[in-house]
KEROTOR-479974 format. One line per 5 residues: their letters; for each residue y, z, x of N, C-alpha, C. Coordinates in pm, 1 decimal, m for minus. Layout:
<rs>
a = Y Z X Y Z X Y Z X; ...
</rs>
This chain:
<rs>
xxxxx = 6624.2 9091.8 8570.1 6744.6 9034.3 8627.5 6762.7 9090.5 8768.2; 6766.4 9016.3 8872.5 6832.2 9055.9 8991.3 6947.7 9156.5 8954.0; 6948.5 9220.8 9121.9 7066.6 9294.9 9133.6 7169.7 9168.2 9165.2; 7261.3 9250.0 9082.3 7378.6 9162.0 9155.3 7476.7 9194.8 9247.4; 7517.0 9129.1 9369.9 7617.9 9175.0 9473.0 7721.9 9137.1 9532.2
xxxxx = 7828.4 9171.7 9496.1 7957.6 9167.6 9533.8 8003.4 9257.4 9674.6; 8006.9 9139.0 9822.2 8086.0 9138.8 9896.0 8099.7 9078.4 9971.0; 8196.1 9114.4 10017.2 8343.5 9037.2 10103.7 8360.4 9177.4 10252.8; 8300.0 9063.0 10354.8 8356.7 9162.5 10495.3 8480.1 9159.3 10563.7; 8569.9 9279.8 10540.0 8673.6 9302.5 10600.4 8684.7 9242.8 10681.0
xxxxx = 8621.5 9197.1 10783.9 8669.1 9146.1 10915.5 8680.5 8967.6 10909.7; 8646.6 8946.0 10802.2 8657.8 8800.7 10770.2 8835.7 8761.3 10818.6; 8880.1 8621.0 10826.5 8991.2 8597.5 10831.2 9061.0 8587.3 10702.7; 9187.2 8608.5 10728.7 9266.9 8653.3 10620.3 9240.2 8535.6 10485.5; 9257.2 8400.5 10583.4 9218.6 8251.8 10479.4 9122.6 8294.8 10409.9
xxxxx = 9022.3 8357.5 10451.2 8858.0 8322.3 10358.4 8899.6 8423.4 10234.5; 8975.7 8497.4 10270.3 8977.2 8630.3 10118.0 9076.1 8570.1 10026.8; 9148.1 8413.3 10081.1 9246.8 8339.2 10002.2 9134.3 8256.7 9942.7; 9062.7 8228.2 10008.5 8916.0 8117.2 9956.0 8868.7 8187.8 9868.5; 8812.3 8304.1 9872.6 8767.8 8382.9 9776.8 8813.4 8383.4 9665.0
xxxxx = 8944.5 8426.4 9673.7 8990.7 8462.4 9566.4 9041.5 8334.1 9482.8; 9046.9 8202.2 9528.9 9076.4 8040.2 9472.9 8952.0 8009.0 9442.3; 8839.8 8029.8 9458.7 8680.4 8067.2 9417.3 8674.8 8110.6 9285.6; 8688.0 8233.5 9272.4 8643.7 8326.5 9160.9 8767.3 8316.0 9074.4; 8866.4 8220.6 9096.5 8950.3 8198.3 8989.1 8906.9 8070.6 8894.0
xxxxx = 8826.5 7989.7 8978.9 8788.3 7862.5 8951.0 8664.1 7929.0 8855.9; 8586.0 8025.9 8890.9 8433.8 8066.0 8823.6 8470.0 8090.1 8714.6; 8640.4 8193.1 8706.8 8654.5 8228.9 8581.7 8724.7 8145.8 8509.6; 8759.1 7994.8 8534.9 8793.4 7916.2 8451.3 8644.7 7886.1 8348.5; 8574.5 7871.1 8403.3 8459.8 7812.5 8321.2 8362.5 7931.6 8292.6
xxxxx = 8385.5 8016.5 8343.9 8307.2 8196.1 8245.6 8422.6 8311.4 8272.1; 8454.2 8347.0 8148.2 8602.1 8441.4 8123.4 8541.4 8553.0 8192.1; 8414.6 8596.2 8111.3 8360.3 8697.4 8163.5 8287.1 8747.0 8288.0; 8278.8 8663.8 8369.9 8181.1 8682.0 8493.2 8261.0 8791.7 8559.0; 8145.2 8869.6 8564.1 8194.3 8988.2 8611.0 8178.0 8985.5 8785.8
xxxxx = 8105.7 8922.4 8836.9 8138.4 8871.1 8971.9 8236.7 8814.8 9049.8; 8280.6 8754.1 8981.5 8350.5 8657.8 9004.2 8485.3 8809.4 8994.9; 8517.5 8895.2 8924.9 8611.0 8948.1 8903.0 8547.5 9097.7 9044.5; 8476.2 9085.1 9057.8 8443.1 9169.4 9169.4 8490.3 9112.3 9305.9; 8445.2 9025.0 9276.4 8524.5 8879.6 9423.3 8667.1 8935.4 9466.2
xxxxx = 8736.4 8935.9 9339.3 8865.2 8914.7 9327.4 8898.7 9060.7 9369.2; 8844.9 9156.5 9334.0 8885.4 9338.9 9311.7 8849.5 9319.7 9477.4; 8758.1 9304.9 9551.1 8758.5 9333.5 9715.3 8812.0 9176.0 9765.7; 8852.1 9117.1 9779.4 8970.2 9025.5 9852.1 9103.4 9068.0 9852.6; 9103.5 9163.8 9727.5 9252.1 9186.8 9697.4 9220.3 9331.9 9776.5
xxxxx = 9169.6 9386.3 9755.0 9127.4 9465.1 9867.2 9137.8 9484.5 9977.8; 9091.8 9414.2 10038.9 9095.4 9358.1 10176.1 9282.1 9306.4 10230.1; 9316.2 9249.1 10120.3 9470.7 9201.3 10164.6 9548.7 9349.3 10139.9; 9508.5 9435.7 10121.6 9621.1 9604.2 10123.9 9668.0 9595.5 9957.1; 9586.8 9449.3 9871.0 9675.6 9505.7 9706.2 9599.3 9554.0 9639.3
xxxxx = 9641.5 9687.7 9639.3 9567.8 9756.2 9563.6 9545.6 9749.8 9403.8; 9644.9 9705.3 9360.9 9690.9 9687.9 9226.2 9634.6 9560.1 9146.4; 9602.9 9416.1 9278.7 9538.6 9384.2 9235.5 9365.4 9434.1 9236.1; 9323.6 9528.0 9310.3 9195.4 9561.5 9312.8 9163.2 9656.0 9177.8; 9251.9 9766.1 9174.2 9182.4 9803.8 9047.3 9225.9 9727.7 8921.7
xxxxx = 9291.2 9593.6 8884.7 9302.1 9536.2 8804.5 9157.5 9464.0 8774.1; 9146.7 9441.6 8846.0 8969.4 9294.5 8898.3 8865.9 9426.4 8894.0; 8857.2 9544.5 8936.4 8755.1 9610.1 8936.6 8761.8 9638.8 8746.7; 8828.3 9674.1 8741.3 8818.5 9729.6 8596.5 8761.2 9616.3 8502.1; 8816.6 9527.7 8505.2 8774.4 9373.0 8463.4 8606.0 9391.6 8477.8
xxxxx = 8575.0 9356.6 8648.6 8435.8 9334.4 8652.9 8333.6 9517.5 8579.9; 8420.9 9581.8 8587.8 8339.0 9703.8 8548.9 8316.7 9670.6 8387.9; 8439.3 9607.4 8322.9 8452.6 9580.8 8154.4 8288.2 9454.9 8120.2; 8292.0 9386.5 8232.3 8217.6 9292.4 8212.9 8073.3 9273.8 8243.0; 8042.4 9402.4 8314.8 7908.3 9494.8 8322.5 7833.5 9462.7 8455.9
xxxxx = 7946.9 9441.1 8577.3 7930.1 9514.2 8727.7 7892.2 9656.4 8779.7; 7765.3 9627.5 8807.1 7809.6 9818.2 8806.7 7808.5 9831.9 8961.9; 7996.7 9827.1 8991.4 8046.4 9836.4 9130.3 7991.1 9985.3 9170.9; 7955.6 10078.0 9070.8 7926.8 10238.5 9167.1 7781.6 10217.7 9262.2; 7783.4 10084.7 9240.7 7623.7 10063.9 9341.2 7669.0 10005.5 9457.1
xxxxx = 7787.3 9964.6 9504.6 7829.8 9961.4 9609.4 7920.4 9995.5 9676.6; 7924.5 10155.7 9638.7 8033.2 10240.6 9696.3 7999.2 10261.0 9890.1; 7874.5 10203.8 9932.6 7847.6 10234.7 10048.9 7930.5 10116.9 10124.0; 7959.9 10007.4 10049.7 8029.2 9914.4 10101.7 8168.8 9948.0 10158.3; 8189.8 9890.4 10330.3 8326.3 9889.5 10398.9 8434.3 9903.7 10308.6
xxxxx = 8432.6 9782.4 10192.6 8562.9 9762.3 10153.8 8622.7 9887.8 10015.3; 8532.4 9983.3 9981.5 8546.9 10027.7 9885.0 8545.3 10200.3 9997.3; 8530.1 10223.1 10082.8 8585.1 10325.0 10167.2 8730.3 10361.4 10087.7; 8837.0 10323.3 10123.3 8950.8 10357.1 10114.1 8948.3 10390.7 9981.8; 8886.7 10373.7 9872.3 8943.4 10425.0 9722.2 8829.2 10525.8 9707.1
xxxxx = 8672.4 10490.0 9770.1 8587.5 10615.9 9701.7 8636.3 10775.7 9614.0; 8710.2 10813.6 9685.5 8788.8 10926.1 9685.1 8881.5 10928.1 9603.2; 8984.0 10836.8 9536.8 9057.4 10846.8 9511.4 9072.7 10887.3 9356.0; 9132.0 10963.4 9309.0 9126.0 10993.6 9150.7 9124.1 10881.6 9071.8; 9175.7 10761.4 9100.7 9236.2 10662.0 9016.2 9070.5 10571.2 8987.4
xxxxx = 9029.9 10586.1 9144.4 8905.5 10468.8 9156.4 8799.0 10588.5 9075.8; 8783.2 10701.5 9093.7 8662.5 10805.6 9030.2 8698.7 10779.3 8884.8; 8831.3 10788.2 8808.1 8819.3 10766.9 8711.4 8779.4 10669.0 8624.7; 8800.2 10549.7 8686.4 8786.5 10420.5 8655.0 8625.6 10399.1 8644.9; 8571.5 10415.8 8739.9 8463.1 10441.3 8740.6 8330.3 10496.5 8633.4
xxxxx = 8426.1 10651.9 8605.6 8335.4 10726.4 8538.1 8331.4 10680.6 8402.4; 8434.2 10578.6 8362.8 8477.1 10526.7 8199.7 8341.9 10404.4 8174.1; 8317.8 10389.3 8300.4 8161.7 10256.8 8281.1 8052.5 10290.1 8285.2; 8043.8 10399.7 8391.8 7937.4 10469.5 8431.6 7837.0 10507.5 8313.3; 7733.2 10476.1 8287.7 7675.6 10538.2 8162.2 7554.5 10632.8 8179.5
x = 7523.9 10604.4 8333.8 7444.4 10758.9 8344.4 7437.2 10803.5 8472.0
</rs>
């Protein structure tokens, strides 16, 4: 299986992370589980300052077997690397 990759560049306009995220709502009408599609959603929401929706969608795509710790080098995941909330979340998927 390919790697799979989830992102979204900050510097995009604000519309496209609204596109995005009207995207990966549509993916997850027709696959509950796509864990991409919920990665979509965790960095758009990202990108717009909600955090709340990001670790909602990350946890999702982490439940659904994203393994976002492979793109911690990514822009948009800067601001949480660090953060207790995002390390923990993290370490609950992490399996090695």
């Amino acid at each position: 299986m390919p790697p799979q990759i989830c992102m979204l560049n900050p510097a995009f306009p604000m519309n496209s992370f609204n596109l995005a995220i009207e995207y990966a709502k549509r993916a997850l009408l027709v696959d509950s589980k796509n864990s991409f599609a919920y990665c979509t959603l965790a960095e758009a929401y990202a990108a717009k300052q909600d955090d709340e929706g990001f670790y909602k969608n990350l946890e999702l795509a982490l439940h659904y077997g994203f393994p976002a710790w492979e793109q911690l080098d990514d822009l948009i995941y800067e601001k949480y690397a660090k953060q207790p909330r995002f390390q923990t979340i993290l370490a609950k998927y992490k399996t090695n």
